[in-house]
N, C-alpha and C positions, 0 to 999 in steps of 0.2 A: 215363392209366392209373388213376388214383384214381377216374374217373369208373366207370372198370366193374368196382370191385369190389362185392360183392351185402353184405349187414349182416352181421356175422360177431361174435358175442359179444355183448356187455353192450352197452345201448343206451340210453338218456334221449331222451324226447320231453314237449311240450307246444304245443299250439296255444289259440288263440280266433277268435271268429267269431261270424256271426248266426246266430240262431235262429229258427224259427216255429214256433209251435203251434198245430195243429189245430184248429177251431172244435168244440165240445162241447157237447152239448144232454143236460141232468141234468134227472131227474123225483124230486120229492121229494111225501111228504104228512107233515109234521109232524104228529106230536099234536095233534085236535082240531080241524084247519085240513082245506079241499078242498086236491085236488093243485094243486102249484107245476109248473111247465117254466120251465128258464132256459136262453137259449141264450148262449154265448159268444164272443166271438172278440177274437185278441190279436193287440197289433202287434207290431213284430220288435222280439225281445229278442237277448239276449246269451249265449253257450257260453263255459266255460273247461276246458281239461281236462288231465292231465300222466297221463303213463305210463312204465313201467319195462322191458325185457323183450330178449329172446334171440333174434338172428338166427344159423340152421344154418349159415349162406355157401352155398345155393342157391337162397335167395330166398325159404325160409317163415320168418318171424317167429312170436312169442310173446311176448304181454305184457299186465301187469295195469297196468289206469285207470282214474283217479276222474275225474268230470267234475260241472259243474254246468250247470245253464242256466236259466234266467229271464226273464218276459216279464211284461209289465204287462197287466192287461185293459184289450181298447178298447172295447168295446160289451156291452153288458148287456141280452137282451131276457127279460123276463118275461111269465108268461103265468099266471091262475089259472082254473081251467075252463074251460080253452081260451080264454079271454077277454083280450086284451090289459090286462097292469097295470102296465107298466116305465111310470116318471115322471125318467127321466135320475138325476144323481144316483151313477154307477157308480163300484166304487171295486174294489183287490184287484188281486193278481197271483199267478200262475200259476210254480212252482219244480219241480225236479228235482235230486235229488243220486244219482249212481250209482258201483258201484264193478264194474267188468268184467273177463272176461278172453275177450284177443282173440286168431285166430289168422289169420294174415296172409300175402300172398303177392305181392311183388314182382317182376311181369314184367319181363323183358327186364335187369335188376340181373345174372345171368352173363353174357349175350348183349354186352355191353359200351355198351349202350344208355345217352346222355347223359341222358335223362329215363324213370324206370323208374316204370311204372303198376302199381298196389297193389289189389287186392282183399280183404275179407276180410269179417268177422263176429265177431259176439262174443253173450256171454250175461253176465249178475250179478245182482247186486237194487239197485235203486232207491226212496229216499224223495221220496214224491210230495207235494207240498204245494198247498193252496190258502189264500191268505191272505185273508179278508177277501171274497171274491166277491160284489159285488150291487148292488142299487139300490134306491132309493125304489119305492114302488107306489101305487098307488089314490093318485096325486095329494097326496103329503105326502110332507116328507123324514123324519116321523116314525114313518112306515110301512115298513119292510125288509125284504128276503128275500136271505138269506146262507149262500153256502158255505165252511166253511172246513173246516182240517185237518190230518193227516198222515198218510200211511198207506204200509207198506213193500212190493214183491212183486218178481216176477221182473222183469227187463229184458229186450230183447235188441234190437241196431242191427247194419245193414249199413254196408260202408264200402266207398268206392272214390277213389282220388286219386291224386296222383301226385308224386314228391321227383325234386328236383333235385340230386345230389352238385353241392357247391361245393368246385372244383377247387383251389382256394387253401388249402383247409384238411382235408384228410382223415379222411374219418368225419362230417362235417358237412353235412347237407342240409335245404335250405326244402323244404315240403312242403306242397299245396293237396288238402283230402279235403271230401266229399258224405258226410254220414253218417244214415241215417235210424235214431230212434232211437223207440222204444215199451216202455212197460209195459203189465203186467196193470191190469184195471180198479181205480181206489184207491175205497177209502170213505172220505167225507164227512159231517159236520153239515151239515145246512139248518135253518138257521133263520129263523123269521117274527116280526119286534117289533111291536107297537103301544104304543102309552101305554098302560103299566098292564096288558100283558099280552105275552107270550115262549112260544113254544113250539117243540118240534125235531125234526129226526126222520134216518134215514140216507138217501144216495144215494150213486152209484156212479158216478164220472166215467173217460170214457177218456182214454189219454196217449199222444199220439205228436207226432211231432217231426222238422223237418228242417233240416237244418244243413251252411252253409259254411266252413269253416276253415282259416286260414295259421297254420303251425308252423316248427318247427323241430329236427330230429331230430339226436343225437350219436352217434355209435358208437365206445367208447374201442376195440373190438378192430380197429379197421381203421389201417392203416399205409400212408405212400406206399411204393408200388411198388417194385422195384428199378430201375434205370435198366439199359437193355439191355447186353449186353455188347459191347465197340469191333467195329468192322469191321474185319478184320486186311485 
């Protein structure tokens, strides 16, 4: 009976998980410098996220969450008038902090279903970061081209997954969710070193993201059942 109650009241969740971030190709011309192309791609990072929020008891949710996620760069290709310059050397990683709110909807949670499938969305603003992006060029590690930064804009991620009430403890369910998550495009510094000379300028990197996650959801307003009444 506890299995098929739907979230009814005040609720605590948090999950973690992997992360991937989209490969990204940034054009920069710094002050004084031909244009730069750097293209990126990052290995699988790490998501953490907690939320707050209000299930009606017919299966639509409501709730605010901050999440982060973080990925290190694996590859670094550079390029200056179109002319291959990457010389290895790549360093930097790739962050996201956001803070959302989500509205959610738990199939099959009245229907008395043991495993209820979740759809939902959400919108907030997200700080984008690049720490450090780049590599050697022209064959010296004394040579760099580097994005870094921080920059804040809208969010918004889809979500779908699915919670398991655990029958032992009411109001407590594991939960596995797909979430794809994207911001508006962030701006960046690029900059190009040499011995004895620096120069910078902006570009505009895109952000998206897709992500698996095991959690664990609480709902204080759910209670066991009543036990049916005797067969006379």
């Amino acid at each position: 009976a506890a299995q098929a109650q739907p979230v009814t009241g005040l609720y605590v969740a948090g999950a973690v998980g992997a992360n991937w971030h989209s490969d990204v190709t940034a054009e920069a011309v710094p002050a004084g410098e031909g244009p730069f192309s750097m293209r990126t791609s990052s290995s699988v990072g790490w998501v953490a996220l907690a939320s707050a929020g209000w299930g009606f008891g017919n299966g639509l949710r409501l709730e605010g969450e901050a999440n982060y996620r973080s990925n290190d760069v694996d590859t670094v290709n550079t390029t200056y008038f179109g002319v291959p310059a990457s010389s290895g050397f790549r360093t930097g990683y790739i962050s996201t902090m956001g803070l959302m709110v989500n509205a959610l909807y738990d199939i099959g949670a009245t229907q008395g279903w043991p495993v209820h499938l979740t759809l939902g969305g959400g919108v907030g603003y997200a700080w984008h970061r690049w720490t450090n992006v780049g590599s050697a060029v022209f064959g010296s590690p004394d040579n760099r081209f580097n994005i870094r930064g921080t920059d804040g804009g809208f969010a918004w991620q889809l979500i779908a997954g699915m919670g398991v009430p655990v029958r032992a403890v009411p109001g407590l369910a594991v939960t596995l969710e797909y979430r794809y998550f994207a911001t508006a495009d962030a701006s960046m510094t690029a900059t190009s070193s040499f011995p004895g000379f620096a120069t910078s300028g902006n570009t505009n990197v895109s952000n998206t993201n897709q992500s698996v996650l095991i959690g664990v959801r609480y709902n204080f307003g759910q209670r066991p059942a009543a036990p049916p009444p005797p067969v006379v």
